[in-house]
C-alpha positions as CSV (number, residue, x, y, z in Angstrom):
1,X,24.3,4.9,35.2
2,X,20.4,5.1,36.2
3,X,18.4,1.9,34.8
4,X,16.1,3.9,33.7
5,X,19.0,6.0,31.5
6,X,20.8,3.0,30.2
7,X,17.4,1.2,29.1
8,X,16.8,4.4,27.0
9,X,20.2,4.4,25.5
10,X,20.3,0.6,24.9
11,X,16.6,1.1,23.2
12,X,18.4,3.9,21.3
13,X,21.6,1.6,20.4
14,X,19.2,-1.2,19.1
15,X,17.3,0.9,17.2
16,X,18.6,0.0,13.1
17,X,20.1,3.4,11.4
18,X,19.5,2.8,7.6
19,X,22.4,4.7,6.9
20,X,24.7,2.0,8.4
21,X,23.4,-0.5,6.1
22,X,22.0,0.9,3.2
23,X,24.5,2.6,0.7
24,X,21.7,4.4,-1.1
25,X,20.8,5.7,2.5
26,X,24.2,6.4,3.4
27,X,24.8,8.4,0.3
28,X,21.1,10.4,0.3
29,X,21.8,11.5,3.8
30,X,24.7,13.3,3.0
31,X,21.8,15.9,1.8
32,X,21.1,16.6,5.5
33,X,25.3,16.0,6.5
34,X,26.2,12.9,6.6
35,X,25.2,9.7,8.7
36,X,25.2,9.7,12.3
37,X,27.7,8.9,14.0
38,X,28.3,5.9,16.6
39,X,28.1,8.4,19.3
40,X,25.2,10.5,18.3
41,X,22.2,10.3,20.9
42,X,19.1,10.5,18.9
43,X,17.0,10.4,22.1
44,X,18.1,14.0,23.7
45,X,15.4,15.6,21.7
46,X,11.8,15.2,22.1
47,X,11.9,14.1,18.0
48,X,11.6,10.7,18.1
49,X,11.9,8.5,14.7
50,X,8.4,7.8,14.0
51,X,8.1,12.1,15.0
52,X,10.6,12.9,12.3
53,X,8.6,10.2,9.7
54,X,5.2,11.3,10.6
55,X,6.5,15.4,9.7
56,X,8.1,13.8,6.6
57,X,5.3,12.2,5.5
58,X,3.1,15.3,6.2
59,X,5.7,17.6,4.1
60,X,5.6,15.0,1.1
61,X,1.9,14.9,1.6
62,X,1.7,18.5,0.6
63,X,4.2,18.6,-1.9
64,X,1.6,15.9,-3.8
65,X,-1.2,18.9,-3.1
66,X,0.8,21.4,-5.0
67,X,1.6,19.2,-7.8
68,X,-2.4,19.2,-7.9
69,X,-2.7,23.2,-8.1
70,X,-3.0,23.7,-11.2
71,X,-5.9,21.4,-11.5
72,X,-7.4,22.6,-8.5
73,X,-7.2,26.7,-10.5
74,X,-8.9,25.9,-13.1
75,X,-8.1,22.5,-15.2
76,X,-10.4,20.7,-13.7
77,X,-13.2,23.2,-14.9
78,X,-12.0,23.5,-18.3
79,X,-12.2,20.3,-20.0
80,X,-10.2,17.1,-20.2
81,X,-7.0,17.9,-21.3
82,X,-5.8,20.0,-19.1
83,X,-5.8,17.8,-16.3
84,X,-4.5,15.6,-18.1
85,X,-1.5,17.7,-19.7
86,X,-0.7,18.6,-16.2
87,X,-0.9,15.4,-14.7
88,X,-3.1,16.2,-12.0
89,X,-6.4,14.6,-12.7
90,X,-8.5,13.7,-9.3
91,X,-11.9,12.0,-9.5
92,X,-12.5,13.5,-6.0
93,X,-14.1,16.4,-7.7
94,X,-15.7,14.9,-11.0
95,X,-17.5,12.8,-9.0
96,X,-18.9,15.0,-6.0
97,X,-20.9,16.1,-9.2
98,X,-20.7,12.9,-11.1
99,X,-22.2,11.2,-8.0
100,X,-24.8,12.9,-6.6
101,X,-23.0,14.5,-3.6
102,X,-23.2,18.4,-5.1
103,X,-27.2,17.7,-5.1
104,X,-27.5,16.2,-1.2
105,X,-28.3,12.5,-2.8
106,X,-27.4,10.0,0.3
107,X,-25.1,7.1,-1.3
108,X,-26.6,3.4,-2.0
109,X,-29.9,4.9,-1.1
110,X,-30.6,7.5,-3.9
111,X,-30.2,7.0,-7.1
112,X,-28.7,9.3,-9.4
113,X,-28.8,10.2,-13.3
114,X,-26.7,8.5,-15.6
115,X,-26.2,4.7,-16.4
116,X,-24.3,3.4,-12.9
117,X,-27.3,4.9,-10.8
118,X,-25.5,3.9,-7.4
119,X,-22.1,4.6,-6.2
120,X,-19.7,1.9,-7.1
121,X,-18.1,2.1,-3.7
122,X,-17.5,-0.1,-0.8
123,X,-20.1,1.2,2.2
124,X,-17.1,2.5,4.5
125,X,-15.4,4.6,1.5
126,X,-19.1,5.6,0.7
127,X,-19.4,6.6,4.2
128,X,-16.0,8.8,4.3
129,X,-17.1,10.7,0.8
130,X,-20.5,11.1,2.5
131,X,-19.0,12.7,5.8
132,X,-16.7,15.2,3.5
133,X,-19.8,16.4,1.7
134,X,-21.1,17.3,4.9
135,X,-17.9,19.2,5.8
136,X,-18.4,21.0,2.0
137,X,-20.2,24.4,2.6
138,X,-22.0,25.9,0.0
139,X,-21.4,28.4,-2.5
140,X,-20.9,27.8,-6.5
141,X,-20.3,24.1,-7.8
142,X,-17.1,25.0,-9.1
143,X,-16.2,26.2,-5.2
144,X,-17.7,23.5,-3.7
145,X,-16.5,20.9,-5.9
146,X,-12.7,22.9,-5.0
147,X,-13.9,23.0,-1.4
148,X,-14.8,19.0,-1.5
149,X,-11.5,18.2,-2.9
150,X,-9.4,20.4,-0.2
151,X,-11.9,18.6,2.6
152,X,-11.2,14.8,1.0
153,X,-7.5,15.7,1.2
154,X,-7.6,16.7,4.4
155,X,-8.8,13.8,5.6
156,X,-6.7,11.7,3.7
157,X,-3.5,13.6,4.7
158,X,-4.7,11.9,8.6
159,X,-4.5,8.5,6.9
160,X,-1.8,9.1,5.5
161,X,0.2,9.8,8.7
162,X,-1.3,7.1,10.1
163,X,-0.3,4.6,7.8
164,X,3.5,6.1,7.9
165,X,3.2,5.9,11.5
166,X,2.0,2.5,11.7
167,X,4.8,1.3,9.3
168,X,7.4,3.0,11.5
169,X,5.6,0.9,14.8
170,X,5.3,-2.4,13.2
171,X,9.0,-3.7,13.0
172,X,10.0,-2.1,16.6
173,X,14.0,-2.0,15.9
174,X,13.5,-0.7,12.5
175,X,11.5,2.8,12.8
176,X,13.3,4.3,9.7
177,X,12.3,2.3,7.1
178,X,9.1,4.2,7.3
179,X,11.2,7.4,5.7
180,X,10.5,4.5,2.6
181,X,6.9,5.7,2.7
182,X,6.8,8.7,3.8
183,X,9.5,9.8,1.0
184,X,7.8,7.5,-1.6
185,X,7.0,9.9,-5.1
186,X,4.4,7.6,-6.0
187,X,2.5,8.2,-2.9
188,X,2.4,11.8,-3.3
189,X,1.5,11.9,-6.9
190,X,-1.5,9.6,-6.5
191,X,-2.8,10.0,-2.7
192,X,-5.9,12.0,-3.8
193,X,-6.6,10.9,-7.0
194,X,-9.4,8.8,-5.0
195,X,-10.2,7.6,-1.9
196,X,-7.8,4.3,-1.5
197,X,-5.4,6.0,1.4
198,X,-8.3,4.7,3.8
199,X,-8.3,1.6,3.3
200,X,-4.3,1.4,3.6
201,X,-4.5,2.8,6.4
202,X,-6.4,0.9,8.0
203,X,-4.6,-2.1,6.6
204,X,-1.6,-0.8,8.3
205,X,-3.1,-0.4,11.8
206,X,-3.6,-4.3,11.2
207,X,-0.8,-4.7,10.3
208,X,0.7,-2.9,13.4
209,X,-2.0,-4.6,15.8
210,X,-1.0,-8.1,14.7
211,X,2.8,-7.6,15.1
212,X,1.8,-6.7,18.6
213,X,-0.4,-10.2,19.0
214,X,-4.0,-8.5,19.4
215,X,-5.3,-11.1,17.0
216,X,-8.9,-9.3,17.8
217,X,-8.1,-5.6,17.1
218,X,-6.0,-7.4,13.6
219,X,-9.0,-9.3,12.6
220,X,-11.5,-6.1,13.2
221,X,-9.5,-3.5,11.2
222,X,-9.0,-6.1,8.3
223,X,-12.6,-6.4,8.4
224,X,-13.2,-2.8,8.5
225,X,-10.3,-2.2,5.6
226,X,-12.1,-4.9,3.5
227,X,-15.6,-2.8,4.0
228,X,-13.2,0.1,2.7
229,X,-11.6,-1.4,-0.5
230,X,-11.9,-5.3,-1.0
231,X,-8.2,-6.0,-1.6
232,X,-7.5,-6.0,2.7
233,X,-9.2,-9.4,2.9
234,X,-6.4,-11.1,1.0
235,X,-4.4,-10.6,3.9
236,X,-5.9,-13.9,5.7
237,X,-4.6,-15.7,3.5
238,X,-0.8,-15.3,4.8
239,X,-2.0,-15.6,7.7
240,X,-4.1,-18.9,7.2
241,X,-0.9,-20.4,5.4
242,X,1.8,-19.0,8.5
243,X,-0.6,-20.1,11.1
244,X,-0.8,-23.8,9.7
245,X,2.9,-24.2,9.6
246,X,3.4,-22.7,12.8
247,X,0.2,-24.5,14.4
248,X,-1.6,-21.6,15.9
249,X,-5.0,-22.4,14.6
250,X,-6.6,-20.3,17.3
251,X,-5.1,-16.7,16.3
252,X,-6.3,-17.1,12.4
253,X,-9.8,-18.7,13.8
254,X,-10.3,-15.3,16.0
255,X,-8.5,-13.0,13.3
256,X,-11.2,-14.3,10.2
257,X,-13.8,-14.3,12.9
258,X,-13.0,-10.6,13.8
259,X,-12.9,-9.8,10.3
260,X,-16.1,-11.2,9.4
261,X,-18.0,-9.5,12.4
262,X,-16.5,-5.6,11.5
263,X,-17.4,-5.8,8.1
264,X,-21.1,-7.5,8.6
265,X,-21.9,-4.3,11.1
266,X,-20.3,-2.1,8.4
267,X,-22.4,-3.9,5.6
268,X,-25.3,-5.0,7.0
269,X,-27.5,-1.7,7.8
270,X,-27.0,-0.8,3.7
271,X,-27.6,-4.4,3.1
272,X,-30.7,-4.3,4.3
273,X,-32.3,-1.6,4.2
274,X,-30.3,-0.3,0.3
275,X,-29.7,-3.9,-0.7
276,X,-29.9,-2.7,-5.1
277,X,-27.0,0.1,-3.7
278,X,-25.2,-2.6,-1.3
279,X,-24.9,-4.5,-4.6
280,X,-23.3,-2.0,-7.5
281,X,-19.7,-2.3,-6.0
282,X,-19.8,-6.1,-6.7
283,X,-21.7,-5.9,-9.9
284,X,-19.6,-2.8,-11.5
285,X,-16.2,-5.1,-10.5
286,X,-17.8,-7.8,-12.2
287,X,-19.0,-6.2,-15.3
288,X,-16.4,-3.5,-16.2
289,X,-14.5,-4.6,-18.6
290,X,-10.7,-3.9,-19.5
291,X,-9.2,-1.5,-18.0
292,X,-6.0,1.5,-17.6
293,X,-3.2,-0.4,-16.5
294,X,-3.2,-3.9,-17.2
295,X,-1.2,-6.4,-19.0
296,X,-4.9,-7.6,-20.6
297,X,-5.3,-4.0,-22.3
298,X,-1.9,-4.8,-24.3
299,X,-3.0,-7.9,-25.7
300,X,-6.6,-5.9,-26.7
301,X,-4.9,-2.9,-28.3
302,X,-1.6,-5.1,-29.9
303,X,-4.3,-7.8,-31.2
304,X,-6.8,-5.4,-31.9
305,X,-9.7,-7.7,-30.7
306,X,-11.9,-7.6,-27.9
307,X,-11.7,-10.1,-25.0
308,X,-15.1,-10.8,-23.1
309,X,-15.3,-9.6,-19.9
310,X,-16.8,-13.3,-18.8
311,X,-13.4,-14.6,-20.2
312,X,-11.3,-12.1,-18.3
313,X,-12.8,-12.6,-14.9
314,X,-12.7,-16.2,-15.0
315,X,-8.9,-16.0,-16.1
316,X,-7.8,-13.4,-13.6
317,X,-9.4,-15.5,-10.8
318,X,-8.0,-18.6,-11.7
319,X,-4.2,-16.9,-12.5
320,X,-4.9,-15.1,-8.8
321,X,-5.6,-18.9,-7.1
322,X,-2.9,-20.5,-8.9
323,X,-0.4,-17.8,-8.0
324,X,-2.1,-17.5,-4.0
325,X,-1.3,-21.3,-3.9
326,X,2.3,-21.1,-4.9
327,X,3.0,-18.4,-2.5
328,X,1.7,-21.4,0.0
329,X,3.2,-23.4,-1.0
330,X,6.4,-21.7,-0.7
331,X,5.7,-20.8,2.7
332,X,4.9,-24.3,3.7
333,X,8.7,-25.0,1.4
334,X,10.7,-22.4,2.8
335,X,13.9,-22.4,4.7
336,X,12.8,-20.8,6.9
337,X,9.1,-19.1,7.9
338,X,9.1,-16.3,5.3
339,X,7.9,-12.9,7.5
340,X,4.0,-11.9,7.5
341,X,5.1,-8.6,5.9
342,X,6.9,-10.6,2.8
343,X,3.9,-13.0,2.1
344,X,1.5,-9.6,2.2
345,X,3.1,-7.8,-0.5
346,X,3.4,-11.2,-2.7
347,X,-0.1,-11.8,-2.3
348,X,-1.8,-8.4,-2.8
349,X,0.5,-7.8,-6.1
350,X,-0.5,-10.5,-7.4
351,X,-4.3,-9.9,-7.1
352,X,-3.3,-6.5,-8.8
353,X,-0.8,-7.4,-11.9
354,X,-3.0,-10.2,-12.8
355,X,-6.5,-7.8,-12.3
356,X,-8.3,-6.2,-15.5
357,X,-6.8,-2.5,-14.4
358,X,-4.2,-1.3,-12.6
359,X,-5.7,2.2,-11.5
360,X,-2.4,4.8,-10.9
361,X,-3.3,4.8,-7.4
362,X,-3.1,1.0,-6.9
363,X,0.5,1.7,-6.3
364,X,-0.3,3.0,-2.6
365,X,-2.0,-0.6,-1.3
366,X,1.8,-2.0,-2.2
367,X,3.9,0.7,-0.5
368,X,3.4,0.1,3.2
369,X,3.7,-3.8,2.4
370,X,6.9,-3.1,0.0
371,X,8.7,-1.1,2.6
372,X,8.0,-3.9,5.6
373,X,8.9,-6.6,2.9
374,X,12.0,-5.3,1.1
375,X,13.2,-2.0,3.0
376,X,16.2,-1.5,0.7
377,X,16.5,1.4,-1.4
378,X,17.8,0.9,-4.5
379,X,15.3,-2.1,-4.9
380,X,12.3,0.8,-3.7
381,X,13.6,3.4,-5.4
382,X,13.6,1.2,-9.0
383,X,10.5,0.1,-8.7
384,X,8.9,3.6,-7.5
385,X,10.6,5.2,-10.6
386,X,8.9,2.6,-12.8
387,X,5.5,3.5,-11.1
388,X,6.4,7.7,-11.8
389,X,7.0,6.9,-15.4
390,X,3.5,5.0,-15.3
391,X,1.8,8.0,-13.6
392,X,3.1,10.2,-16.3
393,X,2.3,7.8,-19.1
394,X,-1.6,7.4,-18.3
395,X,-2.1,10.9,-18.2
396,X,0.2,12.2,-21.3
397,X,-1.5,9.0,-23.0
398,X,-5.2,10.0,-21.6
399,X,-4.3,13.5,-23.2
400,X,-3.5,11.9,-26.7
401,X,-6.3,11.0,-26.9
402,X,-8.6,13.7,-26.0
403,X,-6.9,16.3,-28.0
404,X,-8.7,15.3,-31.1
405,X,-6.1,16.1,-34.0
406,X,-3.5,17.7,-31.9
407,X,-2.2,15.0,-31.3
408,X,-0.6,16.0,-28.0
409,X,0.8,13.5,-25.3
410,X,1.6,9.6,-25.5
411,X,0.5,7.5,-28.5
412,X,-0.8,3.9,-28.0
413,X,2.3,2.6,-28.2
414,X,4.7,4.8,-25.7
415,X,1.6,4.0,-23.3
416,X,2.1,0.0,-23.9
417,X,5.6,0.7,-23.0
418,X,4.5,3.0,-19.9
419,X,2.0,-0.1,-18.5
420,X,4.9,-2.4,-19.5
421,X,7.4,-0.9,-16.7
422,X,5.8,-0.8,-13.9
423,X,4.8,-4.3,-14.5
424,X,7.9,-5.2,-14.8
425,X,9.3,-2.9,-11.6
426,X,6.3,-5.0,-9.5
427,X,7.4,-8.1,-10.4
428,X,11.1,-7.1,-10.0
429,X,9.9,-6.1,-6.2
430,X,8.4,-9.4,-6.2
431,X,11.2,-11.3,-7.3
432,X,13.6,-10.5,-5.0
433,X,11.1,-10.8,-2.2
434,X,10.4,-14.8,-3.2
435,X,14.1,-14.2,-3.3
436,X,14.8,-13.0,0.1
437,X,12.5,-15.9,1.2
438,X,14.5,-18.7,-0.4
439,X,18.0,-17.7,1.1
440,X,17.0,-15.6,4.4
441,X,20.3,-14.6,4.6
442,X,19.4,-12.2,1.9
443,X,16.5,-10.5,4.3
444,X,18.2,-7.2,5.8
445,X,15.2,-7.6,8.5
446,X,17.0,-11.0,9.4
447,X,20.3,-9.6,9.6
448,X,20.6,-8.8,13.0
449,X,18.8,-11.8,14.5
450,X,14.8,-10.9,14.3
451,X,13.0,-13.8,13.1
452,X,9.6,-11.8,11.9
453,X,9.2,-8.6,13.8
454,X,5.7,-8.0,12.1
455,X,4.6,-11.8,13.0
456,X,3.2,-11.5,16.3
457,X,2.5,-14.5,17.6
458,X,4.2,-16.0,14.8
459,X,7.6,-14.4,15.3
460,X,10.3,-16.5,16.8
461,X,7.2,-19.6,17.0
462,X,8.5,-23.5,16.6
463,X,7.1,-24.8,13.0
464,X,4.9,-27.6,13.5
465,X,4.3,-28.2,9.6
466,X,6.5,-28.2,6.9
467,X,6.9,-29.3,3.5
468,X,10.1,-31.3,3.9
469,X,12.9,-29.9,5.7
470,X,13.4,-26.2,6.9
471,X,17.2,-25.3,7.3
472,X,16.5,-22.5,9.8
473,X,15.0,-23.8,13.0
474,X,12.5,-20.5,13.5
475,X,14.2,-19.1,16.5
476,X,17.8,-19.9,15.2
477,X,19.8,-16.1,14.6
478,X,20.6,-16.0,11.3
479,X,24.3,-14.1,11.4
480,X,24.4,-10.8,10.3
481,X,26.2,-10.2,7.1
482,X,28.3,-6.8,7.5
483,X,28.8,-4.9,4.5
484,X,30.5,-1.9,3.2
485,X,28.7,0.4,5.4
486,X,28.1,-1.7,8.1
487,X,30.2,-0.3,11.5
488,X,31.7,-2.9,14.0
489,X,31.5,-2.3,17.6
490,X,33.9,-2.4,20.9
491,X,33.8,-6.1,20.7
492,X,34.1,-6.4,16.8
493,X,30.5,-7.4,16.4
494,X,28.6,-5.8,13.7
495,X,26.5,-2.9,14.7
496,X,23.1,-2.8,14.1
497,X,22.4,0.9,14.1
């Protein structure tokens, strides 16, 4: 056999098949026929894995546009309930009026009518609404505002291939798992109810970047993600904690320094030169008070008294520190290094369950990071169906309370319940995440040997600090564990695809 022919079909053979190894996968794929077999080439066609997740994700993408149609007809026009009865609500178009955009108004510059005055955006999502007004042609509002909505989601559709993409590139042997995202129900029910899908996506190209080793290009799209949404930035800290107990100083020195640099030349022209519309982002997130979502608007509507918003900031950053520093600390205590991927998803849920709202769409910062974490189904598919039940809840709950004495939709208390679950189904993805770090064995991305495909520079690295005594040297294989559905090969090893 050519070199060239068996590198591609030992590429091919490494490459892990979900369905081997996943019973929820094995049994969902009998949709399409069954598994593959052991003898199935999935190189002859020009389809690759991250090809078939990318058209996937595209496909889902527009099923969460339809679900938004009949919003887009007419229920966004004809007041609130409506959207809301129909679950398809989008600030996209509210505010292309709401925020000056229908008038020409230039964000952070202008002010506009109405008590926030500036747009309570970071500068690069301001920039991406800007650009889509200037793709909006004219016409009537109601068209336009239509028009602005169909442009925003075109855009965002891009990101979101991207960030599927990105997740199927980042562990190398494990392309699949990105069927995770680009299947996800929660991602297509909430991608364009605002503008968060760019700053995922660019978290996810950093994400990519740094399981390649380009520290720079990691450290520049983190900054530019954090000039995006502000929840990107968290992301050093993993890296701050993995770097000091693997000793590569240098990498998180060059990745904070990259950060910092993309997100001054993002900031700085509106800093200067708009410094009172530079400002509103920070001072709406540290003034609004309590918020859809949270564990904090339970205790307000079960006690029935009002918690000052002083008191709720300085709670929620203390819980978020104590919290940050136990996932170090855990790190530092493991076994065994936990994986980038794992210590992302810890530390960004965090910052949201313990956070004054938990917006609908907050659920798309944690997918890419859940599927890299955790990609097992069952365990993704409970916690997504806790997030659906959410979706549903706000809006039937939203419609209970604008239907004056119909009454129609979710009472307080069904929508307690509704923020309750998918509390509970982000901590359950949490738990056995800390899990998975405690006992590696446990880690499916461990099972056939990797150490931390999405580490870079970390993955397979000697540990130069711990606190007291790792069991795993980093480099050691940790056996694979066959189960059920796992094949053997010719030599009675366990297959890995």
């Amino acid at each position: 056999m050519p070199s060239a022919e068996k590198t591609g079909v030992d590429q091919e053979r490494s490459v892990v098949r979900p369905t081997h190894q996943d019973e929820i996968a094995a049994a969902g794929s009998e949709l399409i026929g069954g598994r593959s077999g052991r003898w199935t080439r999935l190189g002859s066609t020009t389809l690759t894995p991250v090809g078939v997740v990318a058209l996937v994700a595209l496909g889902t993408f527009a099923l969460g546009m339809v679900q938004k149609l009949p919003c887009y007809n007419w229920a966004w026009f004809r007041g609130a309930t409506s959207q809301y009865t129909h679950a398809c609500y989008s600030d996209i178009p509210h505010l292309f009026v709401a925020r000056g955009f229908s008038d020409g108004l230039v964000p952070y510059f202008d002010r506009f009518p109405g008590d926030m005055q500036y747009l309570e955006y970071p500068v690069l999502t301001g920039v991406f609404m800007q650009v889509a007004s200037w793709l909006t042609p004219g016409g009537p509002l109601q068209h336009r505002e239509q028009t602005y909505w169909m442009v925003n989601a075109g855009m965002l559709m891009i990101c979101a291939v991207i960030i599927a993409v990105c997740v199927a590139r980042t562990h190398r042997r494990r392309p699949w798992d990105a069927l995770l995202v680009a299947l996800a129900p929660a991602f297509a029910l909430t991608a364009t109810i605002n503008w968060d899908l760019l700053a995922v996506a660019l978290t996810a190209a950093a994400m990519l970047m740094w399981s390649r080793g380009r520290t720079v290009a990691f450290g520049i799209l983190i900054g530019l993600a954090t000039a995006a949404k502000l929840y990107p930035v968290l992301l050093l800290g993993p890296v701050f904690v993995l770097c000091w107990r693997a000793g590569k100083w240098r990498e998180f020195v060059v990745a904070t320094l990259g950060a910092a640099v993309s997100w001054l030349v993002v900031n700085l022209p509106v800093m200067i030169f708009a410094p009172e519309g530079w400002k509103k982002f920070y001072a709406f997130s540290e003034e609004r008070g309590i918020d859809f979502g949270s564990f904090w608007l339970i205790i307000t509507q079960r006690t029935g008294r009002a918690i000052e918003v002083s008191t709720v900031n300085t709670v929620s950053t203390l819980l978020t520190v104590v919290l940050c520093a136990a996932i170090g600390a855990l790190t530092l205590m493991a076994p065994r290094r936990p994986r980038f991927a794992q210590l992302a998803f810890l530390v960004v849920a965090v910052f949201i369950l313990v956070n004054k709202v938990y917006s609908p769409q907050y659920v798309l910062w944690l997918i890419p990071l859940a599927v890299l974490a955790r990609p097992r189904w069952r365990d993704f598919l409970i916690w997504q169906a806790c997030e659906v039940m959410y979706f549903l809840g706000i809006w039937m709950y939203l419609a209970y309370t604008t239907s004056g004495d119909k009454h129609q939709g979710l009472p307080t208390e069904g929508y307690q319940l509704a923020i309750a679950l998918h509390l509970l189904g982000t901590l359950y993805l949490c738990a056995v995440v800390v899990r998975d770090i405690l006992v590696p064995e446990r880690d499916v991305v461990r099972r056939d040997g990797s150490d931390d495909p999405s580490g870079g520079v970390l993955d397979g690295a000697e540990d130069v600090f711990v606190l007291g005594r790792a069991a795993y040297p980093p480099q050691k294989t940790v056996a694979a564990v066959p189960g059920p559905w796992a094949d053997t090969g010719a030599a009675g090893e366990p297959a890995l695809d």
